[in-house]
Each structure stands twice: as C-alpha cells, then as structure tokens.
N, C-alpha and C positions, 0 to 999 in steps of 0.2 A: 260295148258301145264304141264304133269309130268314129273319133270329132271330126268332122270334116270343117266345119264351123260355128263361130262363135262370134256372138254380135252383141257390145251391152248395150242392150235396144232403148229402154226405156230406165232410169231416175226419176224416183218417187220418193217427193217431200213433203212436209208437214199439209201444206194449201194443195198437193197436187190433185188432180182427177187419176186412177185407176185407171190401167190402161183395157180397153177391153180384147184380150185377146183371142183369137182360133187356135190356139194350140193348148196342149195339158202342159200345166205347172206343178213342181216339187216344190215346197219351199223348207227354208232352213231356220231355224231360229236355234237361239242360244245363248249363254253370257258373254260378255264383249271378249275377253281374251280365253275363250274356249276351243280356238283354232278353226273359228268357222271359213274364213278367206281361205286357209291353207284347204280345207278339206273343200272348197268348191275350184278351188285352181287344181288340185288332184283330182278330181273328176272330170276337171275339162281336160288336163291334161298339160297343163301351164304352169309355168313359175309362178305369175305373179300377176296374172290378168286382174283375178279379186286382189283388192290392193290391200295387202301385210300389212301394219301399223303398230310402232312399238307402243303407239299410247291408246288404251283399250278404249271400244269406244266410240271406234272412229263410222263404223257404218249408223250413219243417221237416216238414210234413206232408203226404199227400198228399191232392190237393181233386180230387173229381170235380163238376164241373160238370155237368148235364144242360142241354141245348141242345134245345128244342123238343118235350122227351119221345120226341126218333130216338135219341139219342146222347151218350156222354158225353166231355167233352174232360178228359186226365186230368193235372193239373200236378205234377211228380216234385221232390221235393226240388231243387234245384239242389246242386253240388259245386264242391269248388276252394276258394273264399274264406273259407267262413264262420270266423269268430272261434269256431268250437269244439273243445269237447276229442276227442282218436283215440276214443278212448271214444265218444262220439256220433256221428264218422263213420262207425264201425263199424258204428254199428245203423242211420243211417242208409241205409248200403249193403244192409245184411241186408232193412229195410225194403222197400226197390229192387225187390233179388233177389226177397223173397217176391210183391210185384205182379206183376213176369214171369213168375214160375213157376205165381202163382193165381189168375190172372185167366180164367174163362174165355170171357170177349166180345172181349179186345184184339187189334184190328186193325192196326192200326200203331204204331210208336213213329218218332217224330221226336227227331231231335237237334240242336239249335239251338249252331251255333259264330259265331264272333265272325270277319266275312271280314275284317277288318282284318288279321288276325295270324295266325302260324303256327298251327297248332294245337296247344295245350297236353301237357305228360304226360297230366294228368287227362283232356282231354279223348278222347285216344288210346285211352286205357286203356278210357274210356267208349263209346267205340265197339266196341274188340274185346269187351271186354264183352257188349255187346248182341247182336252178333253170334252170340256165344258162347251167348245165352242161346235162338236159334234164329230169332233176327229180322233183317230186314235194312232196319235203322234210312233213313229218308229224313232227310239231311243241309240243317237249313235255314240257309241264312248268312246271319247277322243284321247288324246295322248298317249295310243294302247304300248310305243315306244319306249317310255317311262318308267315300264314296269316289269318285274318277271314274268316270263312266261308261268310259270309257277304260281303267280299270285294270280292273273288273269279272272278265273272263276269265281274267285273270293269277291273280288271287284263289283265283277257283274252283279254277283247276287245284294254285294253292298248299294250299290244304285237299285238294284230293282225293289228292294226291302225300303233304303230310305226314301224313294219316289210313291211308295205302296202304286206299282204299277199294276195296271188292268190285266188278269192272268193272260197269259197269250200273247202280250205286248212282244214285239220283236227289240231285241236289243242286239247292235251292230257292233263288233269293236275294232276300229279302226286305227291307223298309225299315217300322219301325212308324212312320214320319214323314208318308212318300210313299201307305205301303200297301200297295208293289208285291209282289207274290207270294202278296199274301194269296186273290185267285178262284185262283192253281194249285195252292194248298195245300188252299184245301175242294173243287175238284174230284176231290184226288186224295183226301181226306178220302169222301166221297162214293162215290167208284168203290168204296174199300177197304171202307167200312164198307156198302154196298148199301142207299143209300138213295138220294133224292131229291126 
C-alpha cells in the first residue's frame, strides 16, 4: 500500500453518533500500552500521526483515519491499564460493542497482544469477545523486537494456546522498530477490504 493520504476524519466519544461511512474499515483493538499508535503510525507510514503516550490509556475515543480515500483504519479504545473509573470502562466497552454491532463497512478487526507474555484476562476476554460479536479477529503480536529470533515460535504458540484460538486463526508478528509484518498486515488489509 502506497499512502498517498491520510485524514483523522472523524473522533468518537462516549455520546457520539457513528459515523456512516462508504468505505471498508479495519479496526484495531488491544491493551492501552500494547503498541497500538506505534503499529497504526507504521502502517500509515508516520512517526507520530496516532499519538504515542507515555501514560497508557490515552486513546479514549474512537479515530477513524482515512487512508487515501479506499479505507479507513479504525483505532479502538485500548483496555486493561487505564487509570479510570468501572464507570468509564463500562461505556467504554458499550462504546466497543456499539462499533461491532454498527458499523456497516467493517472488514476486519485486529487484535494486537504483547508476544512477550502470556496473554492477559483482559486480553482473553477481548478475544472471546470479538469472537462472540461474529468476527474472527486476526491476532497481531506486537513487540516482536523484544525477543529472540529464536524464541519467536515458542511465543506464538504461547498466545495461541493461552487465547485457545479458533484453529486457523491468523497470527501476525510484528515489530514497530524493525517493521516487520507490517507488507503481511496491508496485504491481508487489502485482500479483506477489496481494494488495491
């Protein structure tokens, strides 16, 4: 995929309306410091478009980016860390839910886990979740950096085991350092959303 452009079109908050849009959407979800900005600024191609934040957390809304006027890359609250009250996790969830349920362009959703580590409750939960909401989330393991090349396969099979993924689930391993994984993720970006 060559960016030619990138617009953060629309911010969605707790009260907002869903934007309805004509183009196919990916969207992203994941734990607050899972490296989700860094892995959507590596795909647009930017430093720092999705905005870094040392305090996990920080995306509370949902940003639909448009990507060259084909598509839009959708960034999902993250979960898990944030220093806020159940009260706010709550809507943020409901939030979640309503984009699965009202979206009607969404192609894919991606799930970005941390291959360093077991896989979280949250992040478990976030899976069945998705699952549940009739999708069959592509698993991207992030910080593939981190780690030996060596250990790599041990990994994967440690997220796929502790998520008990659906057989055939595609798992991506990625590095926003390196880059790697980032051409299998727009290709497969690509194939889902039928463009090119």
């Amino acid at each position: 995929m060559v960016i030619k452009s990138i617009n953060l079109e629309t911010v969605c908050g707790i009260t907002s309306s869903l934007p309805e849009n004509d183009k196919p959407e990916v969207a992203f979800a994941g734990k607050s410091n899972v490296g989700k900005s860094s892995l959507i600024n590596a795909l647009m191609n930017r430093k720092s478009y999705a905005r870094i934040s040392a305090t996990p957390g920080k995306t509370q809304t949902i940003n639909f980016y448009n990507i060259n006027d084909a598509l839009y890359l959708v960034d999902l609250p993250g979960y898990g860390y944030a220093k806020v009250s159940e009260k706010e996790k709550v809507q943020w969830g409901k939030m979640i839910e309503r984009y699965l349920h009202g979206s009607g362009q969404l192609r894919a959703v991606f799930l970005l886990i941390d291959i360093r580590h077991e896989p979280s409750a949250n992040d478990k939960m976030m899976y069945k979740w998705i699952v549940d909401q009739g999708y069959e989330p592509v698993i991207i393991a992030t910080k593939l950096d981190k780690i030996k090349r060596s250990q790599v396969q041990k990994h994967v099979k440690m997220l796929k085991e502790g998520l008990a993924l659906v057989p055939g689930t595609r798992v991506i391993p990625f590095s926003s350092v390196t880059k790697q994984g980032r051409d299998e993720i727009w290709e497969f970006i690509e194939t889902e959303s039928e463009i090119n």
